[in-house]
C-alpha positions in Angstrom: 15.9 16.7 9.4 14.6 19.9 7.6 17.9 20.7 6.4 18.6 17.2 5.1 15.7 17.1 3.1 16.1 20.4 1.3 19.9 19.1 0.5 18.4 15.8 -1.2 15.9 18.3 -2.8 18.5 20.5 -4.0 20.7 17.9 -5.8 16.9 16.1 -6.9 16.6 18.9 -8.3 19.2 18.8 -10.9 18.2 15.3 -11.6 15.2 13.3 -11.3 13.0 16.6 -10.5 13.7 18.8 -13.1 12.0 18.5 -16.3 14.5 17.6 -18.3 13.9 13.9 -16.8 10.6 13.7 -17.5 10.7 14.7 -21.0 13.4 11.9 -21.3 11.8 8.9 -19.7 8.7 10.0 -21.7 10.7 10.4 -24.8 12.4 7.0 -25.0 9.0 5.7 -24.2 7.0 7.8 -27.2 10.3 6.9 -29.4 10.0 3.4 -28.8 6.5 3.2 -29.7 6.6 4.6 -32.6 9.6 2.9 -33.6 8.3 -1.0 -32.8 4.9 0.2 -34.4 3.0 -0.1 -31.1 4.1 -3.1 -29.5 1.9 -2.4 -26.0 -1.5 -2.6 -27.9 -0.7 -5.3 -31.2 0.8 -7.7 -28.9 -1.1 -7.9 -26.0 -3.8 -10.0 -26.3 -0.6 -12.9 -27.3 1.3 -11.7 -23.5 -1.8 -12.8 -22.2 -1.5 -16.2 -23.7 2.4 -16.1 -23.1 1.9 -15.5 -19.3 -0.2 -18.4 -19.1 2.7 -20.8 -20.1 0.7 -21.6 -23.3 3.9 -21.8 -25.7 6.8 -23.0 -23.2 8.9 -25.6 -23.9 10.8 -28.4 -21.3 13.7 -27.1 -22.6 13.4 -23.7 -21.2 16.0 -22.6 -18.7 15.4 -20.3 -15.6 14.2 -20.2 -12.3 10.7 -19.4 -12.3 7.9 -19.3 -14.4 6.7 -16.4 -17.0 3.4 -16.4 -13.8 5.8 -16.3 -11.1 8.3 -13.5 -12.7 5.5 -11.5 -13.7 4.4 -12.5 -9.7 7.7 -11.0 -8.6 7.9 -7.9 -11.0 4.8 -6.9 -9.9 5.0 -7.4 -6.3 8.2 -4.9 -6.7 6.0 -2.3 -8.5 2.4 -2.6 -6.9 3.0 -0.8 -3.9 3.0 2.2 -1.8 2.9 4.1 -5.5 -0.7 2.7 -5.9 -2.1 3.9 -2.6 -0.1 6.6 -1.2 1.9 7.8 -4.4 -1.3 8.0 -6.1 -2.5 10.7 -3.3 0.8 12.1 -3.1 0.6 13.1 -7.0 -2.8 14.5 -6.8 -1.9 16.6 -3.5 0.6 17.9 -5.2 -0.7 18.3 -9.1 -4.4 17.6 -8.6 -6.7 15.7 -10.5 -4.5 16.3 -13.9 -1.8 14.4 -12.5 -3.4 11.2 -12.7 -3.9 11.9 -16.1 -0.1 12.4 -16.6 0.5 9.2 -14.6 -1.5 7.3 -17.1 0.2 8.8 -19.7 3.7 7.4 -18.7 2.3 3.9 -17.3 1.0 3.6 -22.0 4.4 4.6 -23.1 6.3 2.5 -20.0 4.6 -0.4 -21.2 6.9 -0.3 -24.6 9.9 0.6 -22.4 9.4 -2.2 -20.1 9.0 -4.3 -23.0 12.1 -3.1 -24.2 14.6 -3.1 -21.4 13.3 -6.5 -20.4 13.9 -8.1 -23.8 17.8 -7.2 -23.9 18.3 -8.0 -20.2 16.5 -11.6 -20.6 19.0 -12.3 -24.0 22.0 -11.5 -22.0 21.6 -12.6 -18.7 24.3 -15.5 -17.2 24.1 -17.9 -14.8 26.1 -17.5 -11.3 28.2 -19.8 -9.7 25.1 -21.1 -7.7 23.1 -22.2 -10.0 21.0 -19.3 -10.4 20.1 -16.9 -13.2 21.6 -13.1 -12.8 20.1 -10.5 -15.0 19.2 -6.7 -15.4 20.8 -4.0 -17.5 24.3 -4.3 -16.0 24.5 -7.3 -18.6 23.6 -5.7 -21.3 25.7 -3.1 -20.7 28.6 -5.0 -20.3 28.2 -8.5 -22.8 26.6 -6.0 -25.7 28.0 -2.5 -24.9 31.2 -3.8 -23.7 30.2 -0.4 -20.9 31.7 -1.9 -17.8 32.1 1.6 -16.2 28.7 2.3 -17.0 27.1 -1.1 -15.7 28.8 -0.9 -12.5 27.3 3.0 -12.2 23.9 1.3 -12.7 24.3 -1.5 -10.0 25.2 1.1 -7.5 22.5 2.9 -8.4 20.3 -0.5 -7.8 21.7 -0.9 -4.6 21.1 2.6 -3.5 17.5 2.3 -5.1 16.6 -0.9 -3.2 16.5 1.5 -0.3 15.3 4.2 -1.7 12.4 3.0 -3.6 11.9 -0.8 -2.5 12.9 -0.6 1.4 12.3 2.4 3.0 9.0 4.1 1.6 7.5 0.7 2.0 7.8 0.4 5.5 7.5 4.2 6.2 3.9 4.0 4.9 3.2 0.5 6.2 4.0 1.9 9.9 2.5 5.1 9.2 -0.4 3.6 8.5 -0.6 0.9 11.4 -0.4 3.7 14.0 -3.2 5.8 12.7 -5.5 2.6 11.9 -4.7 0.6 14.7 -2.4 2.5 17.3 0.5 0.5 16.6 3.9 1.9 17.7 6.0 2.3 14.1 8.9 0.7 15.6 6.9 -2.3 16.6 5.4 -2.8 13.4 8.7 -1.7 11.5 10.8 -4.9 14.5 8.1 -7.8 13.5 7.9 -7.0 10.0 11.9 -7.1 9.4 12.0 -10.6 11.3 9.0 -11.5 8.4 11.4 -10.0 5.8 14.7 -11.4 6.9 12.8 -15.0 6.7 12.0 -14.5 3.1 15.0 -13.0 1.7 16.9 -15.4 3.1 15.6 -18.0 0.7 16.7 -16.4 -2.5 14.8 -16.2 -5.7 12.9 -19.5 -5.1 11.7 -18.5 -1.9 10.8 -15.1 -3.3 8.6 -16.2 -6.2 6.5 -18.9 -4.0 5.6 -16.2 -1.8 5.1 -13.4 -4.2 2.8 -15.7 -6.4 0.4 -16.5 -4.1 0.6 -12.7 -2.5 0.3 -10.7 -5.1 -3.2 -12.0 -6.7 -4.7 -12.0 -3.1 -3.7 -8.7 -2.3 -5.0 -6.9 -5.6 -8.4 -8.6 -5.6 -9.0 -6.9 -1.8 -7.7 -3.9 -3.0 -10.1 -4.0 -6.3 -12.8 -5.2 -4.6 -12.7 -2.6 -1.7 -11.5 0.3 -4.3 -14.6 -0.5 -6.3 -16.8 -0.5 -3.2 -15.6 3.3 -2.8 -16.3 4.8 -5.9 -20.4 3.1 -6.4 -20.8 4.1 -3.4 -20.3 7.9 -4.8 -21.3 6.9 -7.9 -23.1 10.7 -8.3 -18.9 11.8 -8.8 -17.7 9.3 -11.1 -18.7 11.1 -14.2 -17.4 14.5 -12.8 -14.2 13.3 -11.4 -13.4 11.6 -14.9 -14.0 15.1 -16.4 -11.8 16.9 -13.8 -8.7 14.3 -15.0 -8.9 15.4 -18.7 -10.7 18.9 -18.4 -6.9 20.6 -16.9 -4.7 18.4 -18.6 -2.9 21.7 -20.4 -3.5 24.3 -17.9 -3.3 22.8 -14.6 -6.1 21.8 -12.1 -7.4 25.0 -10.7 -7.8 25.4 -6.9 -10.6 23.8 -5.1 -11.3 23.2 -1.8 -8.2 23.3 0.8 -6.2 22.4 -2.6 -4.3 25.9 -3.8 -4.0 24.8 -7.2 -1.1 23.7 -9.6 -0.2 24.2 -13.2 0.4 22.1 -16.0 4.1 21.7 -15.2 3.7 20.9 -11.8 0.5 18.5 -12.6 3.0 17.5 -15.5 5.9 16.6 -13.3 4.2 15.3 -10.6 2.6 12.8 -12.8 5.1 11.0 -14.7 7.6 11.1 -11.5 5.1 9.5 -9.6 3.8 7.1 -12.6 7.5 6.1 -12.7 8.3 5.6 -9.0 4.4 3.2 -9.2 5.2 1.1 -12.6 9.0 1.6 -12.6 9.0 1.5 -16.6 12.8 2.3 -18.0 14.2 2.2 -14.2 15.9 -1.2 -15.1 14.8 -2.8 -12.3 11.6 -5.6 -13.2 14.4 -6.4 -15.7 16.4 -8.3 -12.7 13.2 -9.9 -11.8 12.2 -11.2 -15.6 16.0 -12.4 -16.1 15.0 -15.6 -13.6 12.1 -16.8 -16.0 12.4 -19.8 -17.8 12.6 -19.1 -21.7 14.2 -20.0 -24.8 13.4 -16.6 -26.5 14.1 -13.2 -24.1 11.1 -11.5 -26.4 8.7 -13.7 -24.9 9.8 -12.4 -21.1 9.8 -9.1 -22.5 6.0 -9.3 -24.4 5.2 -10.6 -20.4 6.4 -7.4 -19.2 4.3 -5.2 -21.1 1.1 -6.5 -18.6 3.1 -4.7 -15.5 2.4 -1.0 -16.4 -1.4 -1.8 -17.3 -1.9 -4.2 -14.1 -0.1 -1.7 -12.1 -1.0 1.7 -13.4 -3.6 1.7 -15.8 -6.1 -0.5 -13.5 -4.5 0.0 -9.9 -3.6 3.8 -9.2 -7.0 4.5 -11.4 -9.0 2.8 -9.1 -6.7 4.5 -6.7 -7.2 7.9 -8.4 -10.9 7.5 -8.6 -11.9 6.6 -5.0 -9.8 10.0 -4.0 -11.5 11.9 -6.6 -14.9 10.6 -6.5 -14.9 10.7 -2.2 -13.5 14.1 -2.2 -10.9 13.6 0.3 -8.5 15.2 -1.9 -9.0 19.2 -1.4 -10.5 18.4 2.2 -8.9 19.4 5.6 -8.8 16.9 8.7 -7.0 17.2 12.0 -3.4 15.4 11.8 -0.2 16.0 13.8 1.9 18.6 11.0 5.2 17.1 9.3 7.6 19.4 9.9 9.2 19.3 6.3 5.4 19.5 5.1 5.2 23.0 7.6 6.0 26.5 6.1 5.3 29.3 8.7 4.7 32.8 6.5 5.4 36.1 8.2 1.9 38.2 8.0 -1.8 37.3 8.2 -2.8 35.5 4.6 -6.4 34.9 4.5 -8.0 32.2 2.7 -11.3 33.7 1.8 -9.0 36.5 0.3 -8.6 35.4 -3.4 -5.2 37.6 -3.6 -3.8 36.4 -0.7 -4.2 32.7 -2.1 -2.9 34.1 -5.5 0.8 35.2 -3.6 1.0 31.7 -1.6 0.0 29.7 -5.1 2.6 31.8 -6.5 5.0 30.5 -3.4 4.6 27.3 -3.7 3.9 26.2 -7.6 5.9 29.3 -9.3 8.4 29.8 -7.0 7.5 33.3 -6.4 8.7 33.8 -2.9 6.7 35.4 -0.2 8.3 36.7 3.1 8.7 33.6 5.6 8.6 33.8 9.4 12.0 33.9 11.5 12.2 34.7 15.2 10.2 33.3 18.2 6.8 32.2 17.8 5.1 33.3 21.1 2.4 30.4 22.6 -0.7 30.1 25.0 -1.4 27.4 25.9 -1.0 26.3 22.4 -2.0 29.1 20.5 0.6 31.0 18.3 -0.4 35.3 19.1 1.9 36.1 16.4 1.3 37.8 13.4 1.9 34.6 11.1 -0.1 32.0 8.4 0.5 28.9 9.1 0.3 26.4 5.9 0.4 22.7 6.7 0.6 20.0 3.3 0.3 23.2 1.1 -2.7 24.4 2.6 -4.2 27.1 4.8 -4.0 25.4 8.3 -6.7 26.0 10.8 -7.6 25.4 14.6 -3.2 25.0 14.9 -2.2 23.9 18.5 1.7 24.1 19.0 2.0 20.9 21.7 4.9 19.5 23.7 4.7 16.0 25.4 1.0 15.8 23.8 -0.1 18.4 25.7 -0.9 22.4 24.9 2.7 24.2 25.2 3.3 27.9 26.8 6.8 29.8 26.1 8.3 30.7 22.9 9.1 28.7 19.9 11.9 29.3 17.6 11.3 29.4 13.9 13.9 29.7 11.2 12.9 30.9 7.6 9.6 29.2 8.3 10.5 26.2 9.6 10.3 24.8 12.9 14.1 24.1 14.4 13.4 23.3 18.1 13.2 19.6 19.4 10.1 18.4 21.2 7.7 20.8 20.1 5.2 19.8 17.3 1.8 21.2 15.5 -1.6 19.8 15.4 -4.8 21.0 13.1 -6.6 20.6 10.5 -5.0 21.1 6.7 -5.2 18.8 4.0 -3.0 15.4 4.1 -1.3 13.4 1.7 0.3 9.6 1.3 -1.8 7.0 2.4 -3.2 8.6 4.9 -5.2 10.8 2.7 -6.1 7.2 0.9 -7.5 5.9 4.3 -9.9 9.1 4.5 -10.8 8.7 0.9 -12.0 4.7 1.7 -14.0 5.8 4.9 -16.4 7.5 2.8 -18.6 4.5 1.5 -20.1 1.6 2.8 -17.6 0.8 5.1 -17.4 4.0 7.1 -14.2 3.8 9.3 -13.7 0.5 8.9 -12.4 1.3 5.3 -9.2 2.9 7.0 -8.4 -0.7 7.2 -8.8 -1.7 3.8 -6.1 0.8 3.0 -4.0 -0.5 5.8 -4.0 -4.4 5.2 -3.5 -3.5 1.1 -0.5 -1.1 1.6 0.6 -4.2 4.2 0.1 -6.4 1.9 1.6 -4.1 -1.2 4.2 -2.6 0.3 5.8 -5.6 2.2 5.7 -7.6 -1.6 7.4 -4.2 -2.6 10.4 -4.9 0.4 10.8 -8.8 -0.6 11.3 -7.8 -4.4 13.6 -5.2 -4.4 15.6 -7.4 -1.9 16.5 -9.3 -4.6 17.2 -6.6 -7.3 19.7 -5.3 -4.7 20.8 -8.8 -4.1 21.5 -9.1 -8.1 23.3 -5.7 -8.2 25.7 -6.9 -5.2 26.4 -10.0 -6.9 27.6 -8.5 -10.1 29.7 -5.8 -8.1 31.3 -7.9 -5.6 30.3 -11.6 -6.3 27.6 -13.9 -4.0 30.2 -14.1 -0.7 28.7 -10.1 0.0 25.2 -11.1 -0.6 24.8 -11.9 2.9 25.8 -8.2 4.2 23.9 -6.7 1.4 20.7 -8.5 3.2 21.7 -7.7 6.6 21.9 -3.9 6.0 18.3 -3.8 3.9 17.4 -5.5 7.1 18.2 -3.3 9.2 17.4 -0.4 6.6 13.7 -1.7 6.4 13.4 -1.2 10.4 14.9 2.4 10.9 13.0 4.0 8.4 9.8 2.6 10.0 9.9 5.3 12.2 11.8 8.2 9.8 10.1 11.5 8.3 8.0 10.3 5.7 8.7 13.5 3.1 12.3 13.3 3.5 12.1 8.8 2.5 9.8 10.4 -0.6 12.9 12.6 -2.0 15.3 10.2 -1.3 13.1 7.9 -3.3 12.8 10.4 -6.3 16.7 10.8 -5.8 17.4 6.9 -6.5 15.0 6.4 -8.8 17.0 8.9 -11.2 19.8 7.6 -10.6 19.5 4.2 -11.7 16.9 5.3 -14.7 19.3 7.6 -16.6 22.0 4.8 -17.4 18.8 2.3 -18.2 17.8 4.6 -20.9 20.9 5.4 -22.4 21.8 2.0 -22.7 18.6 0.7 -24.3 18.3 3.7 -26.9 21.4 2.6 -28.0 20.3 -0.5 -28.6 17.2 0.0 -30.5 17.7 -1.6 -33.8 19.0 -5.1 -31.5 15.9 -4.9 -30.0 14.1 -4.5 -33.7 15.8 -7.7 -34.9 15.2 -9.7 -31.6 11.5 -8.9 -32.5 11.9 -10.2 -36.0 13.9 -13.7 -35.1 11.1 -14.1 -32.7 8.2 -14.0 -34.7 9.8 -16.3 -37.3 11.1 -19.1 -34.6 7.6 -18.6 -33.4 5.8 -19.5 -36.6 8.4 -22.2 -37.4 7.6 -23.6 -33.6 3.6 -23.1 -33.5 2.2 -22.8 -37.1 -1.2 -22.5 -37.8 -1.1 -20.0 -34.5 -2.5 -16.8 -35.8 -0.1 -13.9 -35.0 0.1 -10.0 -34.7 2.7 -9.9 -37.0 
């Protein structure tokens, strides 16, 4: 598994983890912006009115409404992002990486605006009936790019596990066992019968479930998220500070939390603001192309609500309730990941402020410090070695080294700080990440441990709506490669996808979902810049068919 992971990290690397990525999905947003004059703040008091089915027409064609496509694109974007990708970015970049998140989610509201526009204007209808969408038809009725559309419906395949499928479940059963004792492959069996039922359906289906869910599941997540942070209300003004105060330095350690700096906050961020509001991905596209309209700029003013709804008001709440609770720099006992376990050769001390300096240096600058190799030796489940052990980048203490849940004796073999035997794990306290950390964060406020299941019925809730949407993305992107006879194996394999990785390491699902996510973004992007000044004069038919249709109907333009 450890070696898997560092391959996928290795060619992530290259891709959607080095900072050339960023820069560009920021770019095209900031370019964008500027370029339609603001789109994401002028028009969004009229999406509001839009969404509500205020200017439709009989006439319209599709198979859902602007409510219900919104529904669906949301219920594909709201979900283990805005509880455990949320913690994951500020374990990793600390408080300034919400900041950064924020950031993207202003910009990805113009992107989203943008991608979803084109896909709606050249989206066809299939053979049964329904509409088929996404950037694959732009690419190929407008840019005549076949190779290039077909590159980005692989890579909407492969993303439907990576991001839609797999991290969903892997946090939902992650979650379960630690709330409620649920095995993960239990809740991973029952869950995949739920999916398979839905999926099944098709769009239809899709959006009569995800309309209802999706509005019931935010208010108990709002509701409980605002619970949290009253609750501490003493930390809400400093926890707003500590977002801004390191946006161009980096958040300084505190706590358990060794520290990161503004590229690492920076990266963090905007890969984990993208992989929560998926803004220039290409994928709420697929979901949009179903709505019924007569003018694809009035799907695509729709879509600029997603990154606010999603971003700006979920994984701030989210952001807040970790921040103001302090669960974010805290240690608490947890069974060790072995990708999250690094094993240093020598005794590093935390209360030594150089010794934190070389391992901050390890793990932010890449500044590498000598790590363990050879036999670890135990007593009944204490290492008597000569080593640090660092759990979820942080000093771990009170470490037990058990096999079959009880304290082992013998040796243990470690290569180049990682754990390589079978059967053996670690158990202490050091901070955590994901939604665990979430669930720690909710239990400190009015509902004590009972908050832990707040978290767990939300990221149910989230995370399942996730699964069912990006089912249907994939279903899209199958279609358009290899027609609606393969549908049907494309649903059986997410399936069965959606049940393995209920019980799979959680870190390695994370790269594999940065991985995809690149993948399928980088053809998005290329296409729609190219397409810029069609986008421009979409806008402008729009807003005079709009005046023609509804006049006396006071405009932002």
């Amino acid at each position: 598994m450890q070696e898997l992971n560092e391959f996928l990290q290795l060619i992530n690397s290259f891709i959607g983890g080095h900072q050339w990525f960023v820069l560009a999905l920021l770019g095209t947003g900031l370019f964008f912006t500027i370029y339609l004059k603001f789109p994401q703040i002028r028009y969004f008091r009229h999406a509001l009115k839009v969404v509500r089915g205020k200017f439709d027409k009989a006439s319209d064609e599709g198979d859902a409404t602007h409510f219900q496509a919104l529904a669906t694109a949301l219920s594909g974007t709201v979900g283990t992002g805005n509880i455990g990708g949320v913690a994951l970015a500020i374990h990793l970049g600390g408080p300034a990486a919400l900041f950064w998140m924020l950031v993207t989610a202003f910009l990805g509201m113009t992107t989203k605006f943008v991608e979803v526009t084109l896909s709606h204007k050249y989206r066809e209808k299939t053979a049964d009936g329904t509409m088929a969408g996404g950037p694959m038809y732009f690419m190929k009725n407008k840019l005549h790019m076949g190779w290039l559309a077909a590159i980005f419906a692989l890579a909407t395949i492969l993303s439907s596990f990576g991001t839609g499928n797999m991290p969903q479940i892997n946090n939902i059963a992650t979650t379960m066992k630690a709330s409620f004792g649920i095995e993960q492959w239990i809740t991973g069996a029952v869950l995949a019968v739920l999916l398979a039922l839905v999926i099944l359906g098709g769009i239809r289906r899709i959006v009569k479930v995800t309309e209802k869910l999706v509005p019931f599941m935010a208010i108990v997540y709002f509701v409980g998220a605002i619970a949290v942070i009253f609750y501490n209300y003493e930390n809400i003004v400093p926890s707003i500070v500590s977002i801004f105060a390191d946006v161009f330095s980096g958040s300084a350690a505190m706590g358990g939390f060794l520290g990161a700096n503004l590229a690492f906050a920076f990266n963090r961020g905007v890969n984990r603001g993208l992989f929560s509001n998926e803004a220039g991905q290409g994928s709420a596209p697929i979901a949009h192309a179903a709505a019924k309209a007569h003018e694809p700029v009035s799907e695509g003013l729709v879509a600029i609500l997603e990154p606010f709804i999603d971003t700006i008001i979920i994984c701030s709440l989210t952001g807040l309730v970790l921040l103001s609770s302090g669960a974010w720099n805290k240690k608490y006992e947890n069974d060790f990941q072995v990708t999250d376990l690094m094993i240093f050769d020598g005794k590093y001390e935390e209360s030594n402020s150089l010794d934190k300096d070389k391992l901050y240096g390890h793990l932010v600058k890449g500044e590498a410090q000598a790590l363990y190799s050879g036999d670890l030796n135990v007593q009944n489940g204490r290492v008597t070695n000569e080593v640090t052990v660092i759990h979820a980048r942080s000093f771990a203490e009170d470490v037990l080294v058990m096999k079959e849940n009880k304290p082992y004796n013998g040796t243990v073999r470690i290569v180049k700080g990682s754990l390589s035997e079978e059967g053996i794990s670690f158990h202490g306290r050091s901070l955590i990440h994901s939604a665990a950390l979430t669930a720690e964060a909710f239990k400190v406020s009015f509902f004590g441990n009972f908050g832990q299941y707040i978290v767990s019925i939300g990221l149910l809730l989230f995370a399942f709506s996730t699964a069912i949407s990006w089912s249907y993305y994939g279903d899209r992107a199958t279609t358009y490669l290899f027609g609606n006879k393969y549908v049907i194996f494309y649903r059986i394999l997410y399936v069965a996808g959606f049940f393995v990785a209920s019980f799979a390491d959680t870190s390695i699902v994370w790269t594999l979902s940065e991985l995809t996510i690149a993948l399928m973004t980088i053809p998005n992007l290329f296409g729609i810049i190219l397409l810029h000044k069609e986008v421009k004069s979409s806008i402008k038919d729009y807003w005079r068919d709009f005046n023609n249709d509804w006049p006396g109907v006071k405009t932002p333009e």
